[in-house]
N, C-alpha and C positions, 0 to 999 in steps of 0.2 A: 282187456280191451280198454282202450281210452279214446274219447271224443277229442280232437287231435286240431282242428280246424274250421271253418264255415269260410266257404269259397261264392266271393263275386265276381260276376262276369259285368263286365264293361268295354267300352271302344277306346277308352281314357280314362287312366287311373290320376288324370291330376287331380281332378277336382274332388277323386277320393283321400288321396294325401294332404289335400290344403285342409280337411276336416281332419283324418285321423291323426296327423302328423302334425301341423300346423296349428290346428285350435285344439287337440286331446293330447299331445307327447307322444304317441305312438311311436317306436322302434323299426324302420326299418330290417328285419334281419337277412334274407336272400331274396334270390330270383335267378332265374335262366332262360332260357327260350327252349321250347319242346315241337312235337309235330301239332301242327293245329294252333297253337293257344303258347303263350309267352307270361307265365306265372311270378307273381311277386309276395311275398309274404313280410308280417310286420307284428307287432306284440301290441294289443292294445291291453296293458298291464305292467306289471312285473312278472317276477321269476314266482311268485306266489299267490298272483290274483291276477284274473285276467285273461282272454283268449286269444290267438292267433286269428287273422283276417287274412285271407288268402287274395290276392284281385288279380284278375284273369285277361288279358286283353287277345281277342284274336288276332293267328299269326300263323306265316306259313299254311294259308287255306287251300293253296291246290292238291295238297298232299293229306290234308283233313279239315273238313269244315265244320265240324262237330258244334263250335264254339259259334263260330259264325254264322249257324242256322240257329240255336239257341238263341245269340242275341238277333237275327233278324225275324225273329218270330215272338218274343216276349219282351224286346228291349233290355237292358241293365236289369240286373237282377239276379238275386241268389241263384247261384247255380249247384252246388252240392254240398254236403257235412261226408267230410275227413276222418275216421274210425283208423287208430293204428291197431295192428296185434302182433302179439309174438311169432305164431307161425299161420300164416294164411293158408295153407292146405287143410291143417285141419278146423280150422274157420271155415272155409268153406266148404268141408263135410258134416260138419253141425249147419247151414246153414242149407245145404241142400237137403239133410235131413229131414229138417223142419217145414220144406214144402217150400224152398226159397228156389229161384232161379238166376243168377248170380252171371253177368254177362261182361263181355270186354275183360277176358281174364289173360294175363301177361303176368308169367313166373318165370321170364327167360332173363331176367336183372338181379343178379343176389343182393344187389345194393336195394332195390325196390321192386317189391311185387307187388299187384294190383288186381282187383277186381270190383263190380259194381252193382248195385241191385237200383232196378229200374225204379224212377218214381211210382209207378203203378205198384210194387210193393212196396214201395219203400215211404208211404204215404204223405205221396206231394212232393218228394224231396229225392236228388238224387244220392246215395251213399257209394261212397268208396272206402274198401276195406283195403285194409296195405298194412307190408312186410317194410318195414325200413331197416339197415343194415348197416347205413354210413356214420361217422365215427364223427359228426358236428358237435361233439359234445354237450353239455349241461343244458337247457334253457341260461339260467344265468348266464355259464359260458356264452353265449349267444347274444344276449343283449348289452354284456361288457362289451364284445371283442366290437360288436357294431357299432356301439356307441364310441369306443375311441378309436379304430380304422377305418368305420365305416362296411356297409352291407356289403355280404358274400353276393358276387355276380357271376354266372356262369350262361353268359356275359350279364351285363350290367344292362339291360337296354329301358331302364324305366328313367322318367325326366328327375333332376336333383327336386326331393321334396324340401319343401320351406323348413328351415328353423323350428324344433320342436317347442312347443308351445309351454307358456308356463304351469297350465295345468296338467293334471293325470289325470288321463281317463280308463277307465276298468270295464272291458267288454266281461258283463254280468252273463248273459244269457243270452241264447237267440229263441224266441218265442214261434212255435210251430202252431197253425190251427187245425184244428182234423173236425169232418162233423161224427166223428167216431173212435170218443176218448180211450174206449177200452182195447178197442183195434191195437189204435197207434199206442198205448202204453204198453201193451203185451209185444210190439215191435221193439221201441225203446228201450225198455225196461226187461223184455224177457231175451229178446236175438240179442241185442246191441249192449247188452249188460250194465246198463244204470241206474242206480241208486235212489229210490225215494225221501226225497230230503224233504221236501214241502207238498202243501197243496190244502185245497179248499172247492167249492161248490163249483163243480166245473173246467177244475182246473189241477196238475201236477208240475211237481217242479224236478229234474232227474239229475244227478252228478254223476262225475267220472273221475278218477283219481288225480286226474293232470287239473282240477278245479274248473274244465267246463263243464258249463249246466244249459239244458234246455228245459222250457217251460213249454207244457201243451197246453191249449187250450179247445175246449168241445166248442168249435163254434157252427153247429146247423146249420144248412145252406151254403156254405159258405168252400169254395174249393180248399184241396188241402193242401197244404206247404207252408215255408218259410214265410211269417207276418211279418214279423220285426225283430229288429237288435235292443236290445236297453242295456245301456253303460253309467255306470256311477264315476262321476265327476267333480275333483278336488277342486281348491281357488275360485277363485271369482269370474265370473263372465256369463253369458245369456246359457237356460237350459232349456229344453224342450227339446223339439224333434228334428233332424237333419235329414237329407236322403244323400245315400254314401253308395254308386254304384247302384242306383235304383232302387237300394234297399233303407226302408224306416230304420232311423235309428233313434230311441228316447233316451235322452240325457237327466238324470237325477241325480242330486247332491250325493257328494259319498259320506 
């Protein structure tokens, strides 16, 4: 299993492009249009550091509003963490083992299966588990072929992003709060199989093969889900905090 993505929903991915793309170098690599929602994906990193940003815009609503009610009930803002695995059936017999209930399930795509565990177990956060099967090759392959033909479209419907920026930025982590550390690390770490690489009074840091990491944090009171992005960021120019798609994102030196 790998931590695969962290998806934003938005009405407008520019003003997320003019920061990811624009001031971090971010990579456009695809996008298409689906029922409901018109998906675009980018690399904020390299092929060795770094995580994919998913941005979501709704589309096609008469036929699914899913996206549509999401963002007119919460505004911009994290919408789900992307989980690939080898074979989703038997993911999702360990995962109904374990007392999961696992919803919106479509195995009728050999190129892509899917399914989903609600944020009420999925603590705060929507997950999607998926079977991918298409032949896009390497990440590297991926950010070359984009970088000199430009992003896979199927179709193309997102606006031309500005000029990649001359800095790198490196999506480190996306930081999850829960007011119940042990809960959500035994979700994390024990269903969704990630790695304890750090951590300190209050807090855990989890890896995945593909080099994303999520950070929890116990925060009390406090609802649970997606806090914030933190990305480390090369050259010169202002750091601190953006909001990308409604969601925080903290910028520190790499």
């Amino acid at each position: 299993m790998d931590l695969d993505h962290v998806a934003l929903a938005t009405r407008d991915v520019r003003d997320a492009l003019d920061v990811l793309v624009g001031e971090l170098g971010g990579t456009v690599l695809f996008g298409g249009n689906s029922v409901g929602f018109r998906p675009m994906q980018l690399r904020l990193g390299d092929a060795t550091g770094g995580m994919n940003v998913e941005l979501l815009e709704p589309w096609d609503v008469e036929r699914n509003d899913f996206l549509e009610r999401f963002v007119a009930r919460h505004g911009a803002g994290a919408h789900h963490l992307t989980f690939k695995v080898d074979d989703l059936a038997a993911t999702l017999e360990r995962v109904r083992t374990a007392g999961y209930r696992p919803v919106n399930i479509d195995l009728s795509d050999p190129d892509w299966k899917e399914a989903f565990l609600h944020p009420r177990e999925a603590h705060g956060t929507v997950v999607q588990l998926a079977e991918a099967r298409g032949n896009w090759g390497t990440l590297a392959q991926q950010i070359d072929r984009s970088r000199r033909v430009g992003a896979d479209g199927h179709p193309r419907w997102w606006p031309d992003p500005p000029p990649r920026g001359d800095r790198a930025g490196f999506l480190r982590r996306v930081v999850i709060s829960t007011p119940s550390l042990p809960a959500t690390l035994g979700f994390f770490a024990g269903l969704l199989q990630g790695d304890e690489v750090a951590g300190g009074e209050g807090w855990v840091e989890l890896a995945w093969p593909g080099a994303a990491r999520l950070k929890l944090e116990d925060r009390p009171g406090r609802p649970p889900g997606v806090d914030r992005l933190e990305a480390d960021v090369t050259g010169d120019g202002p750091l601190g905090e953006r909001i990308v798609a409604g969601t925080r994102l903290l910028l520190e030196p790499r």
